[in-house]
N, C-alpha and C positions, 0 to 999 in steps of 0.2 A: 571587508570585515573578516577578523580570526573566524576559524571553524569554530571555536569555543564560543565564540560572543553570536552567532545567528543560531550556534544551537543551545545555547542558553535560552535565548530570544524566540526560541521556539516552545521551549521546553515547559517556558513559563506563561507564554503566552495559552499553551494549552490547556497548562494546570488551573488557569483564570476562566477559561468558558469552557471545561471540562462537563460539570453540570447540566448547564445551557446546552451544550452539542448534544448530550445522550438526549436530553429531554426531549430535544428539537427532532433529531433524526431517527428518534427510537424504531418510528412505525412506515421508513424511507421507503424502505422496499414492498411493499404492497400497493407501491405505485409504480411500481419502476420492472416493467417486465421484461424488459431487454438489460439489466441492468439483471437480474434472476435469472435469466436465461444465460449470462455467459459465465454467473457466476456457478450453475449446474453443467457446463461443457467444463469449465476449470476443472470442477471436482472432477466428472469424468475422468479426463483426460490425466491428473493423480493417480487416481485408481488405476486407469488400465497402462500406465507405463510402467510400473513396479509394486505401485502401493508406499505404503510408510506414511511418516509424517510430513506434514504440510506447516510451513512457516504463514501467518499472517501477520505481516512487517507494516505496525504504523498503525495499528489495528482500533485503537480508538479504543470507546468503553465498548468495545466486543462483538458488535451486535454484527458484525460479516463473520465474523469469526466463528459465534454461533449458530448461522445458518449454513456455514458448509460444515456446521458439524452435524445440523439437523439431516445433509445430503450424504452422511454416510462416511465425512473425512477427518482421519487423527489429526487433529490440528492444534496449532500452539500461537498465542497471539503475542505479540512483541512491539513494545510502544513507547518512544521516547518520554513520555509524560506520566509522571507515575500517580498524578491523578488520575490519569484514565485508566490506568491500570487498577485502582484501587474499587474505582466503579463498574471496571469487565468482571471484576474480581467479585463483587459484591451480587451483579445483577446476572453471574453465569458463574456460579460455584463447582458448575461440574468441571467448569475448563481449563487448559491449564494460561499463565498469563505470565508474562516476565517482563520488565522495565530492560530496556536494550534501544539501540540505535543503529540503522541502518548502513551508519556510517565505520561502526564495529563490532558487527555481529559477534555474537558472544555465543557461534553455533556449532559443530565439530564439521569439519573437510566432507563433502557428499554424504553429508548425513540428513538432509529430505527430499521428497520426492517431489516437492514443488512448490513455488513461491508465490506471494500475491500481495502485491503492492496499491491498496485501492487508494488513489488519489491522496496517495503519501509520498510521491516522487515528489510534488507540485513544491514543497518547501526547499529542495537541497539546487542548491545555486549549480549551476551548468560547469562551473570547473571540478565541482566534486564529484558530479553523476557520473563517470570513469571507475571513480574508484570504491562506488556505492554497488557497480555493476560488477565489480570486480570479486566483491563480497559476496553477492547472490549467486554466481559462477562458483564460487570455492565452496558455498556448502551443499548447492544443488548435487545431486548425484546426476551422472554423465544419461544423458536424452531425458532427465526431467523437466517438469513443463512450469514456465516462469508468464504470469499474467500482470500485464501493468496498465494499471488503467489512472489518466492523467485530462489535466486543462487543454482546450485547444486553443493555439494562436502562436504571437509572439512576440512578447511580452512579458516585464519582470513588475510586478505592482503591488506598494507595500498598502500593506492590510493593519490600520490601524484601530480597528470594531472589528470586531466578530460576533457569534455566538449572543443571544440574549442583549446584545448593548455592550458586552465590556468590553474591555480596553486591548488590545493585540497589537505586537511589534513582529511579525512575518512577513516576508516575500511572498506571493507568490506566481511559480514562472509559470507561464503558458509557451506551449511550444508543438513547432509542427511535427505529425506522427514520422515524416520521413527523418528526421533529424533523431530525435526517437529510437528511430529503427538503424538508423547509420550506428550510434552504440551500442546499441547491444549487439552487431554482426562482429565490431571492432572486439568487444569484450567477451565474443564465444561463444555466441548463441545465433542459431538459425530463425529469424522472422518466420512465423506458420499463417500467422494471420493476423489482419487489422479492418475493427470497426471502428467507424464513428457512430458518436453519437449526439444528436440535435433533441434533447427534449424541451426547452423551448428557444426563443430566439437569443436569449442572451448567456444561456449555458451550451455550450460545445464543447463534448467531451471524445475521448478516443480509447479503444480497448487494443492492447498489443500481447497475442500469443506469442512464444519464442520456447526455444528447447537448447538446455545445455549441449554444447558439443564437447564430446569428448577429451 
């Protein structure tokens, strides 16, 4: 499939359980305290390398977005689906929020201090993830700290229900964290750390620290 036709395929897919998803996951993290925990070392770890702003790429109707802004970080959320955008927009007016895609970041050369990609990799097909990483690498500023947290396994499985019962045409890849981490050393970033994560038996997920190199 063209890159045009899966991220179409995405784009609309989202627009359709955009609703359904905030509704669903509004109140996620209040369960999730390792899932809060790494998302308070992220922010850390922004802050004490430079400071500045923070990209959240894929960001959904906001709601990670706005709790690293409740831990103290300038942050900007960035989301192919401009329904969700329109609901981060509505249900977090303080924040700022812009229609973008990870695949053309519309961000200036080392202009934030770190990036975070919460289980927004899971959609972009393995031959593109190069040159998605290659984009996070040009706007990071050099030893900014880059957190990507994805599916585990491996496996590519199309998602035709999402969200509330409606209808979605997505992949999504699962994939192991070494494979993972093999790209982003390929595309300039130093591996710092890696969690898994089991919170029950059928969800397996993984958190990957990494730091621009120079």
């Amino acid at each position: 499939m063209s890159a045009d036709g899966w991220l179409a395929d995405t784009r609309a897919s989202y627009d359709t359980v955009a609703e359904s998803y905030a509704d669903l996951l509004r109140e996620a993290l209040a369960d999730a305290p390792y899932e809060r925990a790494v998302l308070a070392l992220f922010a850390e770890l922004a802050r004490t390398s430079g400071g500045g702003p923070v990209a959240d790429i894929g960001c959904g109707p906001g709601r990670i977005t706005a709790y690293l802004q409740g831990l103290g970080v300038d942050v900007v959320g960035v989301d192919l689906s401009p329904a969700m955008i329109d609901i981060a927009r509505r249900n977090h007016p303080g924040l700022r929020f812009e229609v973008g895609s990870m695949t053309d970041l519309d961000l200036a050369d080392s202009s934030v201090a770190g990036i975070l990609a919460w289980f927004s990799l899971i959609h972009i097909p393995d031959d593109e993830v190069p040159a998605v990483l290659a984009h996070f690498h040009r706007v990071l500023r050099p030893h900014a700290i880059l957190l990507l947290a994805f599916h585990v396994g491996d496996e590519h499985r199309l998602k035709t229900q999402g969200y509330g019962g409606h209808p979605m045409n997505v992949y999504v890849h699962r994939r192991p964290p070494d494979r993972v981490a093999a790209w982003l050393t390929d595309a300039g970033f130093t591996v710092e750390a890696q969690m898994l994560h089991r919170p029950d038996e059928s969800r397996h997920g993984a958190f990957l620290f990494a730091r621009r190199r120079p």
